[in-house]
C-alpha positions as CSV (number, residue, x, y, z in Angstrom):
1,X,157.1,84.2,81.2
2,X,157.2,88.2,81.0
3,X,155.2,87.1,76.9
4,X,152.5,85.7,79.6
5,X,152.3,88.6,82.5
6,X,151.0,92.1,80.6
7,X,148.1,90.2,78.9
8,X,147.4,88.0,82.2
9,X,147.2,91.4,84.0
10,X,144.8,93.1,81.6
11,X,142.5,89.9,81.8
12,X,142.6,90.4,85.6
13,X,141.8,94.3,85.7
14,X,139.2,93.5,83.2
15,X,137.3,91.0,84.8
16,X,137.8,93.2,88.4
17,X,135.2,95.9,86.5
18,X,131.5,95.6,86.6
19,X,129.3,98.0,85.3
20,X,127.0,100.0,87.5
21,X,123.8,97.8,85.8
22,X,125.3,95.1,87.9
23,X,125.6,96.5,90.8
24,X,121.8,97.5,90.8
25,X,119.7,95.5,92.2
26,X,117.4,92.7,90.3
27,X,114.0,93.5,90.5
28,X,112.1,90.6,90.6
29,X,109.1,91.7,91.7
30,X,105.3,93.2,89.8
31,X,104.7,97.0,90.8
32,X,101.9,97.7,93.4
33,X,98.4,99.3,92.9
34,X,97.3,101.1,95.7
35,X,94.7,102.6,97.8
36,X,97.1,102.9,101.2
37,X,96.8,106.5,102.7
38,X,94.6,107.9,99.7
39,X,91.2,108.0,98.7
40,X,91.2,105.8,95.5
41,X,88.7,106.4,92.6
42,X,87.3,105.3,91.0
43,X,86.3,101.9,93.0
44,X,84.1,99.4,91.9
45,X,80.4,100.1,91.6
46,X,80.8,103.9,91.2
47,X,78.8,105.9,88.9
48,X,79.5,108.8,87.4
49,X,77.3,111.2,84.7
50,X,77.9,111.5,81.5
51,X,79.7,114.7,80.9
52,X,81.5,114.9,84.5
53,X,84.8,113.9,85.1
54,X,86.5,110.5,87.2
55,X,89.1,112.2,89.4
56,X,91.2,109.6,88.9
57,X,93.8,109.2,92.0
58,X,95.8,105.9,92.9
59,X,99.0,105.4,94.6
60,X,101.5,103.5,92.5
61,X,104.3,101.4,94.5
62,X,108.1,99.3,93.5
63,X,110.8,98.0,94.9
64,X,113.2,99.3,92.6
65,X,111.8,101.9,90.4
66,X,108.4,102.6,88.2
67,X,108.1,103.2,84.7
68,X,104.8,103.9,83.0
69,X,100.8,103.4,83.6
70,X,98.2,103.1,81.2
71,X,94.1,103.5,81.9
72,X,91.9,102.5,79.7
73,X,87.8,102.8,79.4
74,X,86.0,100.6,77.8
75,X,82.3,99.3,77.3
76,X,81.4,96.4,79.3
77,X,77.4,96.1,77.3
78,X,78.5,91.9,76.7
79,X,79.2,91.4,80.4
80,X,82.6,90.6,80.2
81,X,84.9,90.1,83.3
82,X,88.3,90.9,83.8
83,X,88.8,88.8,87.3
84,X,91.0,91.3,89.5
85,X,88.4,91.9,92.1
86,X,85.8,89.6,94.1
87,X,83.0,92.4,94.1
88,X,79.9,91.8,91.9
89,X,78.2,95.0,90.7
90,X,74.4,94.9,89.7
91,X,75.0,95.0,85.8
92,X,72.5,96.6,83.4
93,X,71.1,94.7,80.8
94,X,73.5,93.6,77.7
95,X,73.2,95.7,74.4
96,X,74.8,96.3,71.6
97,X,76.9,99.5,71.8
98,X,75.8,102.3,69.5
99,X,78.1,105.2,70.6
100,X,80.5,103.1,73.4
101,X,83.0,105.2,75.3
102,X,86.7,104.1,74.4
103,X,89.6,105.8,76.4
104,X,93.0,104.8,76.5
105,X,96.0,107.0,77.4
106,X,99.7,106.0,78.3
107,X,101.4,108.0,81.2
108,X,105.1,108.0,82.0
109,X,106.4,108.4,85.7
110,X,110.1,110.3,86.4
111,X,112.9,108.7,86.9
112,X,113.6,107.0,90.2
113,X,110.3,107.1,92.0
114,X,109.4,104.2,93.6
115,X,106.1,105.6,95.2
116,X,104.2,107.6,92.8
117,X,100.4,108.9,93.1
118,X,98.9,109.2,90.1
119,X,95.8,111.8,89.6
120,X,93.9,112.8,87.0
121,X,90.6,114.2,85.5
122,X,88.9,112.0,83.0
123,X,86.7,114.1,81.6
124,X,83.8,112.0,80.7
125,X,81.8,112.8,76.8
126,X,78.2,114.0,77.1
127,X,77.1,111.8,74.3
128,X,78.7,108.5,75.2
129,X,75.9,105.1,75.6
130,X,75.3,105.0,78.9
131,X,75.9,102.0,80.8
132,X,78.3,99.4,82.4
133,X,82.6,100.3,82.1
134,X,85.4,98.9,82.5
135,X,88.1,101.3,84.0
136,X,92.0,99.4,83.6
137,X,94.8,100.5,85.4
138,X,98.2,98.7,83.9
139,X,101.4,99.8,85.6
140,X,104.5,98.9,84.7
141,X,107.6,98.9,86.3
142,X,111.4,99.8,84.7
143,X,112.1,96.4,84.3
144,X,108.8,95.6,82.8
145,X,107.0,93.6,85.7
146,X,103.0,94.8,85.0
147,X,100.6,94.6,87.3
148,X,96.6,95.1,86.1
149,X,93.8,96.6,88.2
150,X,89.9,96.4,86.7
151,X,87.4,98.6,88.2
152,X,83.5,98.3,87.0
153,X,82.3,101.3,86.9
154,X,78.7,103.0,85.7
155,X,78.2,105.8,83.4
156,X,74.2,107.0,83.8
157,X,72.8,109.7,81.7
């Protein structure tokens, strides 16, 4: 019997332990893009000049903790929808893009937050086509859970 007890303790001890990943809870749950308590731009149907900047600002929201965002800027001359809003913008006619403005930058959030606002000045080129935009917000939280946010916006000359 005494062959049986050491290793029948060290089973129990064992199985007593949990790591600290365990005890965290599951997020389940996509991260939240907001506009609560902030002025958020850019919105749909904004315009901006070529050479000015977007002051970009949104408020980024988890239950558990965030991780990273991306934007992205990219030509929307074909009309193209990306269905995250309802609102229809008056859209230019299509073209074919001769010098299209392509942005795309990845940012990481510190550790632990789990509200974050997130600002920024896009600086936008002076010899870009002028036209119709799509501005992407992706944010993704630590364990991966993305939530997308698609702005039309308008670049004029």
């Amino acid at each position: 019997m005494k062959k049986y007890y050491l290793p029948l303790m060290l089973l129990c001890a064992l199985s007593a332990c949990s790591s600290s990943e365990e005890n965290k809870p599951k997020d389940m749950t996509t991260p939240e893009i907001s506009a609560e308590g902030i002025v958020a731009i850019p919105i749909d149907c904004e315009v901006f000049r070529r050479g000015d900047v977007i002051p970009f600002n949104y408020l980024f929201k988890d239950d558990v903790e965030l991780g990273a965002y991306n934007i992205e800027i990219h030509n929307n001359f074909d009309h193209h929808t990306h269905s995250t809003t309802s609102t229809d913008c008056p859209l230019d006619a299509k073209k074919a893009p001769v010098n299209p403005w392509v942005y795309n930058q990845d940012f990481i959030i510190p550790e632990g937050q789990r509200s974050y606002i997130a600002r920024h000045n896009i600086e936008i080129p002076a010899d870009i086509d002028p036209g119709d935009y799509h501005f992407m917000i992706r944010l993704t939280d630590r364990a991966g859970w993305q939530q997308l946010h698609a702005v039309a916006i308008k670049v004029s000359e």
